[in-house]
N, C-alpha and C positions, 0 to 999 in steps of 0.2 A: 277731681282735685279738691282735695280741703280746703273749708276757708282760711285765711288768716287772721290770728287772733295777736294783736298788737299788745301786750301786757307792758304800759304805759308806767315807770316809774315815777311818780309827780313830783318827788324831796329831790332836792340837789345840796340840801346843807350837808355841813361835816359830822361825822358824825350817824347819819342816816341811820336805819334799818331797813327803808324798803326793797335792796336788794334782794333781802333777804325773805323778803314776802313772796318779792317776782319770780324768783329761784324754785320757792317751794310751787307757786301756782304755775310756773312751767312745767312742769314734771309731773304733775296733778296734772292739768289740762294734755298732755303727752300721752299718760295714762288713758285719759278720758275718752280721746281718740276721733271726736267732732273737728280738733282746730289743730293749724301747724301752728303752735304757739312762736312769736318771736318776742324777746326782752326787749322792751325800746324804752332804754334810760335818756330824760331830756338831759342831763349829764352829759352824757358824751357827744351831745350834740353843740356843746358850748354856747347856749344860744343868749346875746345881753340881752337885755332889755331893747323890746321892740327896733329893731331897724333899719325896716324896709319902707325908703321912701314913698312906694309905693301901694295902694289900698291891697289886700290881700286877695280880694272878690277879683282883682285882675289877675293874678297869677303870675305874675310879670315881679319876678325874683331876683335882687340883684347880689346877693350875698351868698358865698357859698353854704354857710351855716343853715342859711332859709333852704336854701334846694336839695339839702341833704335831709333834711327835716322832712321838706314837703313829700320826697318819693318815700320816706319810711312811713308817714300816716297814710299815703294814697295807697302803697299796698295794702293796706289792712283792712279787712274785711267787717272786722268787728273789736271793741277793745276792752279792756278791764284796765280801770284804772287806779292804780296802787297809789292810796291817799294816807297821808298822815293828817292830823290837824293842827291848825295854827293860828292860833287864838280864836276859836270857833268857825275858824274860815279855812276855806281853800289856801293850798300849796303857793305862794308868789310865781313860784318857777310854773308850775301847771298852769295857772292863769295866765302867763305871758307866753309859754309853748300855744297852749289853745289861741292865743288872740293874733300868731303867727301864719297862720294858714284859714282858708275859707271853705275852698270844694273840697279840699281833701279829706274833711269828716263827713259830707253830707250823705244823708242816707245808710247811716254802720250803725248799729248798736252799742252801748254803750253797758258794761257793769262795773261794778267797784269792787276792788278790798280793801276798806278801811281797817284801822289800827291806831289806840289812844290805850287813855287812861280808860274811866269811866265810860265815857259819850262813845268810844271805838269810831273815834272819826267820823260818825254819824253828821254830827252838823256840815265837817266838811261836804260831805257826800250832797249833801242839802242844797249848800250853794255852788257844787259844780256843776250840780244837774241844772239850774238856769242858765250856764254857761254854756253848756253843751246845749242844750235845745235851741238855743239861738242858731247854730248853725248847722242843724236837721240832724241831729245826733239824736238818736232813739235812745236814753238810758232807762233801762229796764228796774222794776222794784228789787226784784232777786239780784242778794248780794251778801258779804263775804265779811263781816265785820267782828274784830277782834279785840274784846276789854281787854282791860292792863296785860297787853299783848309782851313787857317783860317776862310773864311767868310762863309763856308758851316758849322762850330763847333759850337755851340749851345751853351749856358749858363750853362749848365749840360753834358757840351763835349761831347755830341753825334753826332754823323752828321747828318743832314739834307740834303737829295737828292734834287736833284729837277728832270722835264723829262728830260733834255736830259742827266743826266747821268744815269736812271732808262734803259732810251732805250736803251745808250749805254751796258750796264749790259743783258740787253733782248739779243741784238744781239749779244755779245761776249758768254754769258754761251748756247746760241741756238749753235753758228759754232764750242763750246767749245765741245758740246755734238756730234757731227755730227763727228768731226775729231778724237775722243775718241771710235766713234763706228768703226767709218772705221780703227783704228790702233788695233783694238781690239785683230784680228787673229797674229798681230806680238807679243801681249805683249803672250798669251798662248802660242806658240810655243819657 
């Protein structure tokens, strides 16, 4: 059985693109044939600002929004997380989805496709990686970053790759699959 590779939408503004990342890196990764890619937009999970009475380390859910959340990250084996940046930092919405849940990341892999101007979401990438290691999230260096990622959007908003970020894509979902087999024995126990 394949693992599951959770391709994490992080923007919930209006507006957005990163569907349009998610879309293309599903069908990439499909191709690629290591992961059952699944889109998991925090969108359509509606989730407000933090509000579960309860510590997350419990598990102890009282909101339907947290419980629908919590079984889409606990399936997922491994993730790529589709970042924009925002003012040198992390997504608000990513930051408050990630600080919703506890076990349900520990021990998965973590990679990125960032997309900006100049930086290509790099700094975001920066500081989500101390976000995620907090909660045994492996994120890997290999990753998927795209400058003035307007001139890759097409007439019909679709993106258009080109090689070197097809390869980067080859090489981040191959170290994606490798660090997801080796954390495997921790996610079962």
């Amino acid at each position: 059985m394949k693992h599951q590779l959770n391709i994490v939408v992080a923007s919930t503004r209006p507006g957005r693109v990163g569907p349009v990342f998610a879309r293309w890196l599903d069908a990439y990764a499909r191709e690629h044939g290591k992961f059952e890619p699944v889109i998991t937009d925090i969108e359509a999970f509606g989730l407000p600002i933090f509000d579960e009475p309860k510590h997350p380390r419990l598990g102890q859910y009282e909101n339907e929004h947290t419980k629908k959340w919590s079984e889409a990250i606990k399936a997922g084996d491994a993730f790529v997380f589709v970042t924009p940046e925002y003012n040198f930092f992390a997504a608000p919405a990513l930051v408050n989805a990630v600080n919703y849940l506890a076990r349900e990341w520990n021990y998965k892999p973590a990679g990125f496709l960032s997309y900006g101007g100049v930086s290509a979401g790099l700094r975001a990438v920066q500081s989500e990686k101390m976000l995620l290691t907090t909660l045994k999230i492996m994120p890997i260096p290999e990753a998927i970053a795209i400058p003035a990622f307007t001139q890759h959007l097409q007439e019909n908003g679709e993106f258009k790759s080109n090689p070197l970020i097809d390869d980067s894509a080859k090489t981040m979902l191959n170290e994606l699959f490798r660090w997801s087999e080796a954390l495997k024995p921790l996610r079962v126990g």
